[in-house]
C-alpha positions as CSV (number, residue, x, y, z in Angstrom):
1,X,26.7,71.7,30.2
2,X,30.0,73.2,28.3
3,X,32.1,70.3,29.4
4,X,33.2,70.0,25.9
5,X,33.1,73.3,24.6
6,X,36.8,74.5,23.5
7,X,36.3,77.9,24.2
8,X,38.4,78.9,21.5
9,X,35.5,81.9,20.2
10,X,35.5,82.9,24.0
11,X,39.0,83.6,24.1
12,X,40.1,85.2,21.5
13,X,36.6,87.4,20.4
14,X,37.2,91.0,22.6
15,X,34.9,89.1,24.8
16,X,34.2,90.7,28.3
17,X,32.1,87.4,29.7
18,X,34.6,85.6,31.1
19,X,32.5,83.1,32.9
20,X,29.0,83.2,33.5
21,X,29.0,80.1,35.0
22,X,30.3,77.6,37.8
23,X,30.0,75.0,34.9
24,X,32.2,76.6,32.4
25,X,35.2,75.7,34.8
26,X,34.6,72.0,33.4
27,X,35.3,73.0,29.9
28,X,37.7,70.5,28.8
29,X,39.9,72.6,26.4
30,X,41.8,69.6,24.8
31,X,44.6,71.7,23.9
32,X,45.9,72.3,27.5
33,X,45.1,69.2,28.4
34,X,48.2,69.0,30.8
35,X,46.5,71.1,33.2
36,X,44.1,68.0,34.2
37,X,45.2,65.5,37.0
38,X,43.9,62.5,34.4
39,X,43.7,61.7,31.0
40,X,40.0,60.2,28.9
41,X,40.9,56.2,27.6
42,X,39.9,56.4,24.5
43,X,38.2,55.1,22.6
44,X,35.1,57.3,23.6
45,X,31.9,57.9,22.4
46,X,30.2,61.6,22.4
47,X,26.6,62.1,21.9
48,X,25.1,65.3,19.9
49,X,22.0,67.4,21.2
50,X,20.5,65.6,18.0
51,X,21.1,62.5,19.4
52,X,23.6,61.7,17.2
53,X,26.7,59.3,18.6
54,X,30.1,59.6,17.2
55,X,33.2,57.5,18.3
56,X,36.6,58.6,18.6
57,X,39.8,56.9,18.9
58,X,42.2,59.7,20.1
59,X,42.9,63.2,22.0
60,X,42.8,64.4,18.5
61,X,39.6,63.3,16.9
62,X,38.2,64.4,19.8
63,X,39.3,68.2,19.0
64,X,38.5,68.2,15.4
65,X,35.1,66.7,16.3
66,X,34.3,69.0,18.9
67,X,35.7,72.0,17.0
68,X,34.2,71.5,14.0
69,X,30.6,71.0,15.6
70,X,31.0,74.1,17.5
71,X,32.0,75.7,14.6
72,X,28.8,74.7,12.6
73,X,26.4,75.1,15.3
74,X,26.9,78.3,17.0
75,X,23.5,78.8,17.9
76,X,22.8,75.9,19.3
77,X,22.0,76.0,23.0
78,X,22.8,72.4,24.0
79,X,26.4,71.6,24.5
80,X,27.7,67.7,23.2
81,X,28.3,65.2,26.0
82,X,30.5,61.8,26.6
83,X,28.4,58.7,26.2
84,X,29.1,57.5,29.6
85,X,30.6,55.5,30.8
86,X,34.2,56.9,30.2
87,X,37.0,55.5,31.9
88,X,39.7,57.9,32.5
89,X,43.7,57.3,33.6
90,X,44.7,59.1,36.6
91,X,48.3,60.7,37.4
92,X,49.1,57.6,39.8
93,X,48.4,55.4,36.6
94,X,45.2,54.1,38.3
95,X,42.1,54.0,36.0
96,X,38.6,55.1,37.6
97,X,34.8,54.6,35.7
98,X,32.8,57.5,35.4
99,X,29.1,57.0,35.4
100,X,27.8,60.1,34.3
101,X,28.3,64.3,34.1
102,X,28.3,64.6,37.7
103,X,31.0,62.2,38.8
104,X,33.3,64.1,35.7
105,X,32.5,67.1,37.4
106,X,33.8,66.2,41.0
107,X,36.7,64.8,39.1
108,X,36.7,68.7,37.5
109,X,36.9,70.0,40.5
110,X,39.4,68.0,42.5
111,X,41.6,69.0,39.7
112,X,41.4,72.6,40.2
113,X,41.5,72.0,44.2
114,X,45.3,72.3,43.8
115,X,47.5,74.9,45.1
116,X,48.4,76.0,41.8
117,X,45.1,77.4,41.0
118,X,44.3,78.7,44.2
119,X,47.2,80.6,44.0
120,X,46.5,82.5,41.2
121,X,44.3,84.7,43.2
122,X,46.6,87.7,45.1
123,X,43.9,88.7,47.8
124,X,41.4,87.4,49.9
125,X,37.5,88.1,51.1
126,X,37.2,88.8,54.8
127,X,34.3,87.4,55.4
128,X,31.5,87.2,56.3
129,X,30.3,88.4,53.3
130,X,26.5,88.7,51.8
131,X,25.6,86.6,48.8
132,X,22.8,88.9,46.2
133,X,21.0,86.1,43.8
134,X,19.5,87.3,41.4
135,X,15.7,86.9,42.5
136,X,16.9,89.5,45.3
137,X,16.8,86.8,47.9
138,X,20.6,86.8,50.3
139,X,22.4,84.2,51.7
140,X,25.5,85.1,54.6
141,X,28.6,83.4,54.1
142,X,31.7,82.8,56.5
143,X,34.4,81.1,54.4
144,X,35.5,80.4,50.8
145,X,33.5,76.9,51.3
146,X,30.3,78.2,51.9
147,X,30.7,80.5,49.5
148,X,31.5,78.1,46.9
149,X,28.2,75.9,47.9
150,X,26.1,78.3,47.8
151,X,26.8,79.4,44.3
152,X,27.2,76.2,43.1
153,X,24.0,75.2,44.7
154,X,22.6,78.0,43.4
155,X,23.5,77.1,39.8
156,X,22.1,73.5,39.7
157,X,18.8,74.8,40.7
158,X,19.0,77.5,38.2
159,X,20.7,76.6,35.1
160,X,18.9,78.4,32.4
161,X,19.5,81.9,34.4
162,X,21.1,84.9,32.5
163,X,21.9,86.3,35.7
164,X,24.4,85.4,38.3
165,X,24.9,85.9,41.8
166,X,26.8,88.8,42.9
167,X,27.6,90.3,46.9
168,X,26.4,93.1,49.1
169,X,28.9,96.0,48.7
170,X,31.4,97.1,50.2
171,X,33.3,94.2,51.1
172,X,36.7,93.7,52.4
173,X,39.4,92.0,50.8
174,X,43.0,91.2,52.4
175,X,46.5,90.4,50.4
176,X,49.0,88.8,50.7
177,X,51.3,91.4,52.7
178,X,48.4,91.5,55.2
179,X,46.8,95.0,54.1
180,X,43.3,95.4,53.7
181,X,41.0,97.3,50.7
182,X,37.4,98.3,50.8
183,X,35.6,97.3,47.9
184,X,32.5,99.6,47.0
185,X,31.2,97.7,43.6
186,X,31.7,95.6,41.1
187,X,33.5,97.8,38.8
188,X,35.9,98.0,41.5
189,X,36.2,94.1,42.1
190,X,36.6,93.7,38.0
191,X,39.6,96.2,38.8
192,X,41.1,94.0,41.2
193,X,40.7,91.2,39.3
194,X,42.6,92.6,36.8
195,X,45.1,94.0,38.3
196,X,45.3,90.6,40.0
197,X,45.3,88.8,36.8
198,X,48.3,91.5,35.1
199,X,50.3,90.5,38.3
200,X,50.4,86.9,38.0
201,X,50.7,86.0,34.3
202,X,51.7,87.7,31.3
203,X,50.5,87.5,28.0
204,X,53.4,86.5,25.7
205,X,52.3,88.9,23.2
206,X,51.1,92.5,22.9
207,X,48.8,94.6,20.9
208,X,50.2,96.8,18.6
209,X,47.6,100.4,18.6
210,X,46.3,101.7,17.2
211,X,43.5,99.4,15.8
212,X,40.3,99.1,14.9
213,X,37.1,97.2,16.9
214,X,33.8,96.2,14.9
215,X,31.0,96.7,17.2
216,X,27.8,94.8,15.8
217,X,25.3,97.3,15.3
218,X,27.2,100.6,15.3
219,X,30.2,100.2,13.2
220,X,33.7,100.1,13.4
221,X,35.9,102.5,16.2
222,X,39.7,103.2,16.3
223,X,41.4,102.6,19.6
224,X,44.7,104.1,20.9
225,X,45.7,101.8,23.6
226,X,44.8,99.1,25.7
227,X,42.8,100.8,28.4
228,X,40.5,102.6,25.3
229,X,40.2,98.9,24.1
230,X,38.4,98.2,27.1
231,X,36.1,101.0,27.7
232,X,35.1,100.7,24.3
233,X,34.2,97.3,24.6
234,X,32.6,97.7,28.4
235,X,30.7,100.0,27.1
236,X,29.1,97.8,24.2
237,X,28.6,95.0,26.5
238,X,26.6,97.6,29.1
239,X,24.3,99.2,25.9
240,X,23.8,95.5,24.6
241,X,23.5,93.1,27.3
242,X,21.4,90.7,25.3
243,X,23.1,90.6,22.2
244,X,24.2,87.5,20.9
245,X,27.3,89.1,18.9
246,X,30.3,89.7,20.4
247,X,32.8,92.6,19.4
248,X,35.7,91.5,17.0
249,X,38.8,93.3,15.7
250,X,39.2,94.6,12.0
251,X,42.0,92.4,10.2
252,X,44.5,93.2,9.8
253,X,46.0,93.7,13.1
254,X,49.4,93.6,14.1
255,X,51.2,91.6,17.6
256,X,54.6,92.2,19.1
257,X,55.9,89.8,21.1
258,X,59.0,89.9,23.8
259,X,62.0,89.1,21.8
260,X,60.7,92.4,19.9
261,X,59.2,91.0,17.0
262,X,56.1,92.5,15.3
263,X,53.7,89.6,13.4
264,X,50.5,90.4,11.3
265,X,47.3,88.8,12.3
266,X,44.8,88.0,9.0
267,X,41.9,86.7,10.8
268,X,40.6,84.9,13.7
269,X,42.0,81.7,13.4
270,X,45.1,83.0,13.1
271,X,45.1,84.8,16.7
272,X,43.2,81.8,18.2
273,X,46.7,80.3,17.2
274,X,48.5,82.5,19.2
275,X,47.0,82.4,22.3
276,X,46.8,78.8,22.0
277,X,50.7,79.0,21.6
278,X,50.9,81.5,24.7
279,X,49.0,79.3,27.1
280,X,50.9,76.4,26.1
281,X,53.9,78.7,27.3
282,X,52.4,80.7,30.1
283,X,50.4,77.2,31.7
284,X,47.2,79.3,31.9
285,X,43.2,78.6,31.2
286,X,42.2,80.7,28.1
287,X,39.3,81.3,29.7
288,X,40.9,83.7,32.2
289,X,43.1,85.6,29.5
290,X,39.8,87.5,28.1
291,X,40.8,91.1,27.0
292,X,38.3,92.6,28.9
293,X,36.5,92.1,32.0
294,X,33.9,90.3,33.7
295,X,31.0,91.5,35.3
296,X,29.9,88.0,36.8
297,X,32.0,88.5,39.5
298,X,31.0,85.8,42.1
299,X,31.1,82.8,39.6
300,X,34.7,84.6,38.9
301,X,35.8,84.4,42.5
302,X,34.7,81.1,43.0
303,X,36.4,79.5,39.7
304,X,39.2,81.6,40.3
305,X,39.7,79.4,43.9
306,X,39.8,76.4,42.6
């Protein structure tokens, strides 16, 4: 369960898995904690996958806590957890007990229920549309609510899967001005996505090419734009899908940002600064600012909804 996760490394890395998971939309990334219809009463207590229990006594022992176990852990497998129960403060003022994981992810989700988020996403399925699970069984579904409970349903009884759900191409989607599009696959959905993404937020910086990538286990490659960027990294992702690496830039690299300035980048930290600084700005979930694309495209839809 990532509910603690930061996602910093997922954000920032030129990571195409943008969510693999209905559970990664309860990652409680402290730094845009504003985003969240209730706040944690500290102090709290979180419990290690060694069975280790620390308490903190603020927002910010909890990040440093979190961060630096992440950071010293990487290949660990089990994610750290509240020692419930937690009470948390919600936006009436009210406080409410949570008992355990499962109640703090209905409170997850109610969160993201708001127009807000579902707004972020500029077309529609016209269902009915087929479900594909991974063991090649199919499921029909009539409305973004089924949908939802099926793959969520899907993902409690399967949690240690690689593989996510997907649908039965083509499908339809509608927008917002009432046209329709026929969607043959899912490089065509990750398409829309984008382009759905580009329309609705931002980035408060840019990318100044050309630069270089370092692709674990076959060197370093110069890119010339954006859209190289990607294909490079797409195509790493397809030739390695079981790597445990992730594609990185070469430092130095260089950002420009709207007012027209042009800062150097030394490392990784350094640009996890940035975007931190340009979701604060632009209000958005790191998760979704990845610079490539995602080919877990159902979890994607349904996260994207709520």
């Amino acid at each position: 369960m990532d509910n603690l996760n930061p996602t910093t490394k997922q954000r920032t890395n030129v990571n195409t898995q943008e969510g693999t998971d209905q559970q990664q939309q309860q990652t409680a990334s402290m730094d845009n904690h504003d985003d969240f219809c209730f706040e944690i009463v500290f102090p709290v207590e979180i419990r290690f996958p060694d069975g280790m229990e620390v308490s903190v006594s603020s927002e910010e022992d909890l990040e440093e806590l979190i961060d630096a176990w992440y950071e010293n852990n990487e290949e660990e497998e089990e994610d750290p957890d509240f020692v419930y129960p937690i009470n948390i403060t919600l936006e009436d003022g009210s406080n409410s007990t949570i008992n355990d994981i499962d109640e703090l992810e209905e409170i997850f989700d109610e969160c993201f229920e708001g127009e807000e988020y579902e707004d972020d996403l500029c077309f529609e399925l016209v269902y009915p549309v087929v479900l594909v699970f991974p063991d090649g069984s199919t499921s029909s579904v009539d409305s973004d609510e089924a949908l939802e409970d099926a793959v969520d349903a899907w993902y409690d009884a399967n949690p240690d899967s690689d593989d996510d759900p997907t649908v039965e191409f083509p499908i339809e989607v509608s927008f917002e001005d009432g046209e329709t599009e026929t969607i043959n696959n899912e490089d065509e959905l990750d398409e829309l996505f984008e382009d759905c993404f580009d329309e609705e937020h931002e980035e408060c910086f840019e990318l100044v090419f050309p630069l270089e990538i370092d692709l674990p286990g076959q060197g370093t490659v110069s890119v010339a734009n954006e859209d190289e960027l990607e294909e490079a990294v797409e195509a790493w992702y397809d030739a390695n899908p079981d790597s445990d690496d992730d594609p990185d830039f070469v430092y130095p690299i260089e950002v420009s940002f709207e007012d027209g300035t042009v800062e150097s980048v030394s490392d990784i930290d350094m640009l996890e600064e940035l975007y931190e600084e340009c979701y604060d700005e632009c209000d958005v979930d790191g998760e979704e600012m990845s610079m490539g694309v995602s080919s877990a495209v159902v979890p994607r839809m349904v996260n994207q909804k709520r």
